[in-house]
C-alpha positions in Angstrom: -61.4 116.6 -44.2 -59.8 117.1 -47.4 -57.0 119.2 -46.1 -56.4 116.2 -43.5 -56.0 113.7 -46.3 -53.9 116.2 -48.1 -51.4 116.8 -45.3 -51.2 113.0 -44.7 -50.6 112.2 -48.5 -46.9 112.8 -49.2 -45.2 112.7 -52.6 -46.2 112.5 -55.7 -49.2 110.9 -55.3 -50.7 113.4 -54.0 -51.6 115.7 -57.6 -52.7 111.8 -58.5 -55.4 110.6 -55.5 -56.1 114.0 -54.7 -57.1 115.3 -58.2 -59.4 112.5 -58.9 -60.6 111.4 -55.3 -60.2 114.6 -53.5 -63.0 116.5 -55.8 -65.9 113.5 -55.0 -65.6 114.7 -51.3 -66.7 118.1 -52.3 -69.8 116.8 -54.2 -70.8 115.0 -51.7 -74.8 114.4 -51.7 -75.5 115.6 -55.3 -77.2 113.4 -57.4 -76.3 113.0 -61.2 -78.0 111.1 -63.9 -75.9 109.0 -65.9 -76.4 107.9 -69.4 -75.4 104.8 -70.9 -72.9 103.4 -70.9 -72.3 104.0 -67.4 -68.4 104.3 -67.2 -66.2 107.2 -68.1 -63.5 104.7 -69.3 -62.3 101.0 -68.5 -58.3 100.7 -67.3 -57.4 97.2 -67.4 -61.3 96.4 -66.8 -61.9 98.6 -64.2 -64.0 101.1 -64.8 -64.3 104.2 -63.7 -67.2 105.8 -62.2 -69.0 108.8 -65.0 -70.5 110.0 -62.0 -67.3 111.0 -60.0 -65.2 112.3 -63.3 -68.5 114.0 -64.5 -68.6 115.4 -60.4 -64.9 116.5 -60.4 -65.5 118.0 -64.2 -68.2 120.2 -62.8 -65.5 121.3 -60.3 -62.7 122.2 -61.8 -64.7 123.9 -64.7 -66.7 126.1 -61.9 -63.2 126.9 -60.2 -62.2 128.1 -63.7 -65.3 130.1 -64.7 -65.1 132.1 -61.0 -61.1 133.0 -62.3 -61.8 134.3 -65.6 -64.9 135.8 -65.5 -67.1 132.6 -66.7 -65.2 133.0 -69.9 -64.7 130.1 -71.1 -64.7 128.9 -74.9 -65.7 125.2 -76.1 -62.3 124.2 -76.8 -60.9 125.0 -72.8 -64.3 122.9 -71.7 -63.2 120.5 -73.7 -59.6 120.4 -72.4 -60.8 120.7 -68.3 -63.3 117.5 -69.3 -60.2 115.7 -71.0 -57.6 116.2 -68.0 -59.9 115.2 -65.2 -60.9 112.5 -67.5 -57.2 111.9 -67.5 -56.5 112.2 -64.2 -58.9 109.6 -63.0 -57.6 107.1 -65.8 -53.6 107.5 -65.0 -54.7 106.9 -61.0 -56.8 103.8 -61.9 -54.0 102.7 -63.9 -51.4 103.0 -60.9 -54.4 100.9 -58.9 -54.3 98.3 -60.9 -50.7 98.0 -61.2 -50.5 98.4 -57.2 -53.1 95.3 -57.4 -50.8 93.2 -59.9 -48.0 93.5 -57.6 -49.8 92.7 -54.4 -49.9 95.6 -52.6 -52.5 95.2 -50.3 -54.5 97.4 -47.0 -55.2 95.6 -44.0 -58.3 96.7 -41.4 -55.8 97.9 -38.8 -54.0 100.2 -41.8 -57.6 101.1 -43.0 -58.6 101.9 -39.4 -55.6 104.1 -39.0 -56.1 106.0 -42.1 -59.4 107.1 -41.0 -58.6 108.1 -37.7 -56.4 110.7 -38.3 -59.1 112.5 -40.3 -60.2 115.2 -37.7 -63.9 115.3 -38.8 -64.3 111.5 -37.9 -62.8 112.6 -34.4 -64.8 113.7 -30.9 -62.8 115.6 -28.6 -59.3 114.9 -30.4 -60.1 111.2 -30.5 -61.6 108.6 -33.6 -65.1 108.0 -33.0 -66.2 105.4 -35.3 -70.2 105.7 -34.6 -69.6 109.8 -34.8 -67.5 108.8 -38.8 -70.5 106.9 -39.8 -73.0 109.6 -38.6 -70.6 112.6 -40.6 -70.7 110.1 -43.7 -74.3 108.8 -43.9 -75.4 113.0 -43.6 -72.9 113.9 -46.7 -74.4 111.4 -49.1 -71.6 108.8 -48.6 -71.8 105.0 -47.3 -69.2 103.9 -45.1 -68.2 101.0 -47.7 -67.9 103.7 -50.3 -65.8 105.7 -48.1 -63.9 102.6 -46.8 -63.1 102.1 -50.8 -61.6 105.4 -51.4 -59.2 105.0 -48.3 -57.7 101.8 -49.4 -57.1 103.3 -52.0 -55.3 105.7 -51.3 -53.4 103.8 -48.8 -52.7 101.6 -51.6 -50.9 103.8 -53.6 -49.5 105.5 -50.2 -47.6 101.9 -50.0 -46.5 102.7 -53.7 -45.2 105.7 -53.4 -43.2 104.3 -50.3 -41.6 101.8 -51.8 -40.6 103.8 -54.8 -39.0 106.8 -52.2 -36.9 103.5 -50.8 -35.7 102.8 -53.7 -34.6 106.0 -55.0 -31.1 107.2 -54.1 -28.1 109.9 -55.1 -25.0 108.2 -56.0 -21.3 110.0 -54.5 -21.0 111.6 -58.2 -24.0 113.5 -58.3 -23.8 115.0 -55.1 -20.4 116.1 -55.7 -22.4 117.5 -59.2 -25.2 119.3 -57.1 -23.2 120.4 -54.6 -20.9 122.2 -57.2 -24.0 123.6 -58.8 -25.9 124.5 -55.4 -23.4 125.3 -52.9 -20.5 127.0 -54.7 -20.0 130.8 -54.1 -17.9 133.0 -56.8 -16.4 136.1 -55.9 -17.5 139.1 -58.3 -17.6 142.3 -59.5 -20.0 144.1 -61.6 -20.9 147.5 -63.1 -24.2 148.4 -65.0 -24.6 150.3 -67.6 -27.8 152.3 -68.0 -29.6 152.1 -71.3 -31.5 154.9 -71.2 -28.9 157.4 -70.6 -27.5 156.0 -73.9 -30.7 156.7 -75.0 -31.3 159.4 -74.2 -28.1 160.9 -76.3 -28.9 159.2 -79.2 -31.3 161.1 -82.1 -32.5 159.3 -84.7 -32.5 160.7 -88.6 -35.5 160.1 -90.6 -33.8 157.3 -92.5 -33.2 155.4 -89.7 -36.9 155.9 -88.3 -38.3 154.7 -91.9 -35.8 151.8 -91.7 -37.2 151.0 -88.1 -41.1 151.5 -89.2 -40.3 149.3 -91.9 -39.4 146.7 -89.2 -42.0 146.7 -87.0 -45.5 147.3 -89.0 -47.2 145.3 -87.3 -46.6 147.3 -83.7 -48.6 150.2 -85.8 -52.3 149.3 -86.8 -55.2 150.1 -85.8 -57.7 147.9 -83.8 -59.8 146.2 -85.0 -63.3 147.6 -84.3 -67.3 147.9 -84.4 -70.2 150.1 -83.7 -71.9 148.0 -80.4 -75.5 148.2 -80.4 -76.6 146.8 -77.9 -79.7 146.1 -75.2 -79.4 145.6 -71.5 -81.2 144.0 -68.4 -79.8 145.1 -64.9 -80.3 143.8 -61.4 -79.5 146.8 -60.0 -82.1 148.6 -62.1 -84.5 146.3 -61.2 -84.5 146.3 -58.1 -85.0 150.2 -57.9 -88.8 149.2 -59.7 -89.8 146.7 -57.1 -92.7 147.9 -54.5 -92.3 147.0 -51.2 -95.0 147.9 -48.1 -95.6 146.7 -44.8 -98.0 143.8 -45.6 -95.9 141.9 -48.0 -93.4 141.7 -46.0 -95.2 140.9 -43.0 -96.3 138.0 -45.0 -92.9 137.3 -46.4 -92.0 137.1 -43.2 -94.9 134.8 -42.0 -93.4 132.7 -44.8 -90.3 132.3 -43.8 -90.6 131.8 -40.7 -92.4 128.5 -41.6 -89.5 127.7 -43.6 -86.5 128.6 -41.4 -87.4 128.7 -38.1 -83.9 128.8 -36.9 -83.2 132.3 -39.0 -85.1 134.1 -36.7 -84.4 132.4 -33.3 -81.8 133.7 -31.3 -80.4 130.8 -29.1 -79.8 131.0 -25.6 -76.7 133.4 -24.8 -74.3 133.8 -21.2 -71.7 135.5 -20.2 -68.9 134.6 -18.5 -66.0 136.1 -16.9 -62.9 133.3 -16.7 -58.9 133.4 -15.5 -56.3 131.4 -17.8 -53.6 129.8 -16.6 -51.7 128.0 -19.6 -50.2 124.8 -19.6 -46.7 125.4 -21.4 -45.8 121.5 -21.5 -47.0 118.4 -19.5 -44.7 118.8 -16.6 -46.0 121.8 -15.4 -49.7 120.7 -15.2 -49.9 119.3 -12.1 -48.2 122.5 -10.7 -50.8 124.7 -12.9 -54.0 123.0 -12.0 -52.9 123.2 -8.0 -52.4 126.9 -8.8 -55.6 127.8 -10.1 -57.3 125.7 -7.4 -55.6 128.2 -5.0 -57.4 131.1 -6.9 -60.2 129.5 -7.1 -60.8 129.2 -3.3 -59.7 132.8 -2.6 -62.7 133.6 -4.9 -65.0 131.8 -3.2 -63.8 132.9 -0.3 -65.2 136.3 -1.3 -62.6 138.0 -2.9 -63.5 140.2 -6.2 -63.0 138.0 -9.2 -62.3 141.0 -11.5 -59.0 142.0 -9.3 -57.8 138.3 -9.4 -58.4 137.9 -13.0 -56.7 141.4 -13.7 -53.7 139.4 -11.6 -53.2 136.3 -12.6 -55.3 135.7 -16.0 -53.0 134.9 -19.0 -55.7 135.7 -21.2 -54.8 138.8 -23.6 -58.1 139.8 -24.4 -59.7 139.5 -21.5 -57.5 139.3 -18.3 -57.8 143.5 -18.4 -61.2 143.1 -18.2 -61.6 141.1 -15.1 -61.9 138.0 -17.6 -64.9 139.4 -18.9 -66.1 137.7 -22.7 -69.2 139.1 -23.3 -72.0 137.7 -24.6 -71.9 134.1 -26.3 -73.7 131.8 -27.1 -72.5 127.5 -26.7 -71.1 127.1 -29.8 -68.9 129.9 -29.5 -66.4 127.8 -26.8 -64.8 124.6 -27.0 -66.4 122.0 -25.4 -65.2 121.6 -21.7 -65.7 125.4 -21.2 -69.1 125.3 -22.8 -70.0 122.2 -20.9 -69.3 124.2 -17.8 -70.9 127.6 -18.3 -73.9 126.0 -19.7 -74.3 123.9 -16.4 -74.0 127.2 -14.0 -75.9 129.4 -12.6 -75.8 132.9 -12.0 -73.2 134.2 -10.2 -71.5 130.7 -9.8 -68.1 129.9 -9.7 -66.5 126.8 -11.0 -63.5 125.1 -11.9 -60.1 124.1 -12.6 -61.8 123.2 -15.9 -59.6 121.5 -18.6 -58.9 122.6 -22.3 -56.3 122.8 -24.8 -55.8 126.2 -23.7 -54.4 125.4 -20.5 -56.7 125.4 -17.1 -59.8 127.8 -16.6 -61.8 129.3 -13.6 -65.4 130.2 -14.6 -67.9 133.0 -13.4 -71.0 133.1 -14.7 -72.7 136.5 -14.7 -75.7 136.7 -16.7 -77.7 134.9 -19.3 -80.1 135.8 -21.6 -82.9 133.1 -22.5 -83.7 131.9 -26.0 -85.6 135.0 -28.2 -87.6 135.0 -31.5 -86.8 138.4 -33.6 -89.9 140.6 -34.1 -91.3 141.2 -37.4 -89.7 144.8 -36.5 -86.6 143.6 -35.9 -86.2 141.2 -38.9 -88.3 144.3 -41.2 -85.1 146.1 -42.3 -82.9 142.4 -43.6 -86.2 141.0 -44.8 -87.0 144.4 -47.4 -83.8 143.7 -48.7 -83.9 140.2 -49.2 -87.6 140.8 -50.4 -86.3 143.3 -53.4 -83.3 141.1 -54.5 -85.9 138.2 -54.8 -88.5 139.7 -56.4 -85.3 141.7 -58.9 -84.6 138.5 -59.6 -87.5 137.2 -60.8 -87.9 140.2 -62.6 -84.5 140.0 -64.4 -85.0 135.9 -64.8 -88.6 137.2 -66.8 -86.4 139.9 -68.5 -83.8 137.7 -69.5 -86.9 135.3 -71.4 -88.5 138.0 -72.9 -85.6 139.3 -74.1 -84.2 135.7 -75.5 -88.0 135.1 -77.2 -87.6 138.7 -79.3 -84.5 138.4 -80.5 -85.3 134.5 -81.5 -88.7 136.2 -83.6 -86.0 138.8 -85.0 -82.3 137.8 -85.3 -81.2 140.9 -86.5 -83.0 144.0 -85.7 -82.1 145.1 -82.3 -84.8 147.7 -82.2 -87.3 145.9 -82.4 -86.2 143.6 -80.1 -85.4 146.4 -77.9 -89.2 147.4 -78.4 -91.1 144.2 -77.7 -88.6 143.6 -74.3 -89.4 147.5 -73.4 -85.7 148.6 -73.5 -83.7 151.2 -74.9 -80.9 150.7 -77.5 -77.8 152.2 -76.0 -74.5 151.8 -78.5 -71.1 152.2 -78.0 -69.5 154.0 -81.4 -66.1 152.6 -81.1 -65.4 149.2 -79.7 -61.9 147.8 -80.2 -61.3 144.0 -80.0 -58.4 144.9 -78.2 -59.8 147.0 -75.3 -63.6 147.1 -75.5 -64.9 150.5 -75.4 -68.0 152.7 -73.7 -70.4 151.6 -70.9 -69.1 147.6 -71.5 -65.5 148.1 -70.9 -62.8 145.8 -71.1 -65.1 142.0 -70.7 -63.6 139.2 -72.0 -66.9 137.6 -72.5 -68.3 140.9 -74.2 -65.3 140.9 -77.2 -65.5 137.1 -78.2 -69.4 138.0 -78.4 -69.0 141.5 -80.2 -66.6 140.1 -82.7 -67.8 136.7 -83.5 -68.5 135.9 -86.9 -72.1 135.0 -86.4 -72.6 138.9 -84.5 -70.1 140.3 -87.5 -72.4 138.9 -90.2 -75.1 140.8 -88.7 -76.9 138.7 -86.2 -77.9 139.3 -82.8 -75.6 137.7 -80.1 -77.4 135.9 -77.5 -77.8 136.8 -74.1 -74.0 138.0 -72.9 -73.1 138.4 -69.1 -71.1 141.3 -68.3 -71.2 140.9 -65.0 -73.3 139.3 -61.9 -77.0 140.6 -62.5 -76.2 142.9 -65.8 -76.8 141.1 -69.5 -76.3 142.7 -72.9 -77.5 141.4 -76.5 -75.4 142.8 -79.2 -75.8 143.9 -82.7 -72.5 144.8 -84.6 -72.0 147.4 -87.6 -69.4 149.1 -89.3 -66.6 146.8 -89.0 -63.3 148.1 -89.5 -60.3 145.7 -90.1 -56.6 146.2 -88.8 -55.4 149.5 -90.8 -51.7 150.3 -91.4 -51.1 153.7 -89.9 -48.9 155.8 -92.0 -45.6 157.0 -90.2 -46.3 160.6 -90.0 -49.4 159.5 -87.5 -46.7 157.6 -85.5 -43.7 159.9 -86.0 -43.3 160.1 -81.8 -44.2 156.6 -80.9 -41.6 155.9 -83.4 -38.7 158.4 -82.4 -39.6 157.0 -78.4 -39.2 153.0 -79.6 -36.4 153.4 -81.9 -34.4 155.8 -79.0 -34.9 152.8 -76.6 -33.8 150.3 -78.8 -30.7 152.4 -79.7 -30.3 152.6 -76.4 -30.1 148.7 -75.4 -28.1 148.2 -78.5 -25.1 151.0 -77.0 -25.3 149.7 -73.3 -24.5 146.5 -75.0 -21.7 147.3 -77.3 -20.0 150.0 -74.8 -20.3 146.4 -72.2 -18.8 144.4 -74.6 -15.7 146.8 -75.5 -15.3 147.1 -71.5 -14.2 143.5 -71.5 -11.8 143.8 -74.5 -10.1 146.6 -72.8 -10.1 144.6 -69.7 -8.9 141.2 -71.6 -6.3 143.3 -73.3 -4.8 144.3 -69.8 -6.6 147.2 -68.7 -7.1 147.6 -65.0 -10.5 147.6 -63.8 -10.9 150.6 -61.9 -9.3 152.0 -64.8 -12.0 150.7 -67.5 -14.9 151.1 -64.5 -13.8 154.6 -64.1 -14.2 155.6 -67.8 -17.8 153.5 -68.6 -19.1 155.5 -65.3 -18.6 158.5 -66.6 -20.6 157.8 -69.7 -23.5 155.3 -68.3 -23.9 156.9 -65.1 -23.6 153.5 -62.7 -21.0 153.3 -60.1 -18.7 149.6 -59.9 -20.3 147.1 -57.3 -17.2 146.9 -55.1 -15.9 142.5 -54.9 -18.0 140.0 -53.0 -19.1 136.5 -52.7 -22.2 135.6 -54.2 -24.0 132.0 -54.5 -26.4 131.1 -57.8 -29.9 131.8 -55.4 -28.6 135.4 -54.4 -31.1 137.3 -54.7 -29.5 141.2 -54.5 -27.5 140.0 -57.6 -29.2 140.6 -61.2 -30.3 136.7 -62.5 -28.6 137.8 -65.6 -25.1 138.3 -64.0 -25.6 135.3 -61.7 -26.1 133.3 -64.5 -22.9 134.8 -66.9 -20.4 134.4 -64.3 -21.4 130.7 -63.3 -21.6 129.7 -66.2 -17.6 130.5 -66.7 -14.3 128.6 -65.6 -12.9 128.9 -62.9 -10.0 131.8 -63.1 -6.9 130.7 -62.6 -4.1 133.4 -61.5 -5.7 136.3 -62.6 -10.4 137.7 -63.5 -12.4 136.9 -66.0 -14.3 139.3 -67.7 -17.6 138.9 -69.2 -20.7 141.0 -70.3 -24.6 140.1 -69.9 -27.4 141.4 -70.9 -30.0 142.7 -67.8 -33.7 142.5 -68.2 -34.7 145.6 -68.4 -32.4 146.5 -71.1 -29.2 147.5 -69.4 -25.6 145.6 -69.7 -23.5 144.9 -66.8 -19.6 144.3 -67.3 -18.5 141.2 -64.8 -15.4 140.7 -63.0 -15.0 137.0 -62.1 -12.1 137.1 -59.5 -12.3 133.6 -57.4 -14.4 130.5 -56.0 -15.2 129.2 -53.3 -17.7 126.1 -51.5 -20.0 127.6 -49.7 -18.6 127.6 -45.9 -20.3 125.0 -42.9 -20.0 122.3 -41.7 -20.1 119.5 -45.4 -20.8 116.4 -43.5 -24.3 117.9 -42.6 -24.8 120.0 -45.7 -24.2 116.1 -47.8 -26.7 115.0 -45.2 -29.5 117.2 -46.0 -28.6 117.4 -49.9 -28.8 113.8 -50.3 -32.3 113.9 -49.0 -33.3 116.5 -51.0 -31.6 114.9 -53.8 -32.9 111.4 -53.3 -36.4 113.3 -53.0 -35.9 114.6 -56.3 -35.0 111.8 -58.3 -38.0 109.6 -56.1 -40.1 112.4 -57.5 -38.8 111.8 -61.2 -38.8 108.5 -61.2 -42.5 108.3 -59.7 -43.4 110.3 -62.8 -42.0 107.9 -65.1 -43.3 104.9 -63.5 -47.0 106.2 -63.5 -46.3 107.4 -67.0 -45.3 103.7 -67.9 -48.1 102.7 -65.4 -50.5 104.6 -68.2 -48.7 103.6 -71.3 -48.8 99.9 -70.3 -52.7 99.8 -69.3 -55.6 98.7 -71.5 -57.5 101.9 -71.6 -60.9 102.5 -73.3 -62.2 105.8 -72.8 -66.5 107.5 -73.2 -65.6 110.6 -72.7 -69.1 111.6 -74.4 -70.6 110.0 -71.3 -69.7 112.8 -69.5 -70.8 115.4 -71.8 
């Protein structure tokens, strides 16, 4: 449903309803208990709902946690909880200024809104009675729902009026088109920086000068002995005793609970020839077609050799338009509608779908089962074990919280009373972790936080689903400075590279004296080849987006004049450390036809400045607004 509001929302009001109207349809049906006051914050004495910026908070801060690990410190809680806040008070901001200037949504517009939302639609069509079914079993009322689409056709009417305003004057698109449609004809040669560096041998003066430099690129981490405890699902689930009778009660169980789990629903099989419908014209002609087919089956004639002949269907027309085993929901509706109401060995059709027109055969079915307790033994032991490992790790987890509460330092005998063994990593570096813990995020903040430093046990830490650690650190060792003999190689490889860059650059930037002073080209290419190894790009005509041109090139050369009689030379610097020398030998406007290329630039352009200009008015929208904000009422 979302995704249907999405595509139908255009502009840039989409980042603005979506962010704080789209995330209440994913809640839908969870309750929350608000605390006074009840409003999240008033914008020109409207208030907005705690529940649905408390809703989207829990959202956006889940989406987070499942990208980083569930890593998350108080001070990026604290920013999620102040942009969704944000979010929902710069939209009801734009509502009431929509509201001040009249914009109003009429029941037709409302009605039309809704409609094109597939999940209120039955067979491709709005069904209101089937909307207020799909809304009233997702926790939502029809007048609530009915609110949050005016809305958003509300601002809809906004944004349109805005985009009708917004247009690019003759000057700029001569300006853009100069800047996006221009080609310049060039040619380039790089040179290689680490053949340069490769020649070049530092003395130990110059490698002191360079450790001088850069001290801080040679310390040691930061680090601690980890002691540490640790509960494990995995390991837990190894312990758990399973036999035959608790399962066969497990299974008793939960078969009161989910019936449906262990039902297996009434299945057919049916064989079926395609014919597609490539455009409306043609579907009288099809349907007459497969009506032909259709008789010659009936009349007895094997309905795996006709669907081998005529079916369109690649995954079944080899077959004999055979699809196995399936049970209703598996088909659209018209075909499941007609297999469902065959029998055995009956054929039927020319039956309608978006596919295109269908002859059935139905050749078996298989009634409605209920899985054994032998069949269901094998999922149910495993289900049993992870359940039971849960509890397990759940008790774990207290038992473990409850010791090191009664002693906040001694890991041993926390490790005692929870019946665990201290395991200990001798070496763990802020930087990458160390030992049987790796590289968690979660696992360094904890291991180096002051509380943990000053010698305190660190509560329960997840390292990763169904695996907890509590940490004790010891021997903390600050950031030492590593004396140069230790780094004597690491230094002779950094300063080479740099050395490197620095003569790629200077040997670039002579090229182009030469070549400013006269020098030919091939002349001045010729000789810088030899030395940096790269061979001259012979001339062509590139524009600013080309992609098999270095950024840094593209950028140098249109960023010069245009030359007039004779190249222009320039140097640039490349990424990865080489220099490229530039010829810049003409320009050009992009060739085709300019009538249509103005056409389709001044929409894009007009888009553009609709889309800056939006931003400014809901910026002013904010800045204008009497806001009060609780954001403690979401806490």
């Amino acid at each position: 449903m979302l995704q249907t509001i999405h595509d139908k929302l255009k502009g840039w009001l989409a980042g603005v309803v979506l962010g704080a109207i789209g995330l209440v349809f994913v809640f839908w049906g969870i309750n929350w208990t608000m605390t006074a006051p009840n409003f999240a914050a008033k914008v020109n004495g409207s208030e907005v709902s705690v529940n649905d910026v408390r809703q989207s908070y829990q959202q956006q801060l889940a989406q987070v946690e499942r990208q980083t690990n569930g890593t998350l410190s108080d001070a990026q809680r604290s920013e999620i909880k102040q942009r969704v806040l944000n979010e929902y008070v710069n939209s009801e901001a734009l509502i009431t200024r929509a509201d001040e200037l009249g914009y109003r949504v009429s029941d037709e517009e409302l009605l039309a809104s809704m409609s094109k939302v597939t999940l209120f639609q039955v067979d491709g069509k709005f069904d209101k009675a089937h909307a207020v079914a799909v809304l009233r079993s997702q926790g939502r009322s029809p007048l609530e729902i009915e609110a949050l689409f005016r809305r958003d056709a509300k601002l809809q009417q906004l944004d349109a009026a805005l985009n009708l305003s917004s247009f690019a004057t003759a000057t700029e698109m001569q300006q853009v088109r100069a800047l996006t449609k221009q080609q310049r004809e060039i040619s380039w040669l790089t040179l290689s920086a680490e053949k340069y560096a490769a020649a070049a041998n530092p003395d130990e003066a110059a490698l002191k000068t360079y450790y001088d430099a850069h001290k801080g690129l040679y310390m040691t981490p930061e680090t601690v002995t980890l002691r540490y405890v640790e509960i494990s699902l995995g390991a837990l689930a190894a312990k758990v005793a399973v036999d035959d009778v608790q399962l066969k009660t497990y299974y008793d169980e939960q078969k009161v609970k989910t019936p449906e789990r262990f039902t297996q629903g009434e299945q057919r099989r049916v064989s079926h020839i395609l014919l597609p419908v490539a455009n409306a014209s043609e579907d009288a002609a099809v349907k007459t077609k497969a009506e032909g087919i259709l008789k010659r089956a009936q009349g007895g004639e094997d309905f795996a050799k006709l669907a081998k002949e005529f079916s369109q269907d690649p995954g079944s027309a080899q077959q004999g338009g055979d699809l196995g085993w399936s049970d209703r929901k598996a088909w659209v509706t018209p075909f499941a509608d007609a297999a469902y109401g065959m029998k055995v060995d009956e054929l039927k059709g020319p039956v309608k779908t978006q596919f295109g027109y269908h002859i059935l055969k139905l050749t078996g079915i298989q009634p409605a089962t209920v899985k054994t307790f032998e069949q269901s033994k094998a999922e149910l032991e495993t289900e049993y074990r992870r359940n039971e490992a849960e509890k397990l790790f759940n008790n774990a987890q207290d038992q473990l919280a409850d010791a090191a509460l009664q002693n906040a330092t001694d890991i041993d005998v926390v490790a005692r009373k929870a019946g665990l063994t201290v395991l200990e990593v001798p070496v763990f570096s802020r930087i990458d972790g160390g030992g049987a813990l790796g590289k968690v995020p979660a696992v360094i903040e904890a291991a180096f936080s002051q509380d943990v430093l000053d010698g305190r046990l660190s509560s329960m830490v997840e390292v990763e689903k169904g695996r907890g650690v509590v940490l004790r650190a010891t021997d903390h060792k600050l950031p030492q400075q590593k004396p140069l003999d230790a780094v004597h190689a690491e230094l002779v490889a950094a300063w080479k590279k740099q050395r490197g860059v620095e003569l790629a650059a200077a040997a670039a930037a002579a090229a182009v004296k030469r070549l400013d002073a006269g020098e030919t080209w091939d002349a001045v290419a010729k000789g810088v080849a030899a030395n940096a190894g790269g061979m001259p790009q012979p001339p062509k005509f590139v524009a600013r987006s080309d992609q098999d041109v270095p950024l840094e090139v593209r950028t140098q050369v249109f960023g010069q004049a245009k030359p007039a009689g004779k190249p222009l030379y320039g140097d640039a610097q490349l990424a990865n450390g080489d220099a490229a020398v530039i010829a810049l030998s003409a320009v050009r406007e992009e060739p085709g036809d300019p009538k249509l290329q103005n056409q389709d630039m001044r929409r894009q352009l007009a888009a553009q400045i609709a889309s800056s200009e939006a931003q400014s008015y809901a910026a002013g929208a904010r800045a204008s607004a009497k806001v009060v904000l609780n954001p403690k009422a979401i806490d």
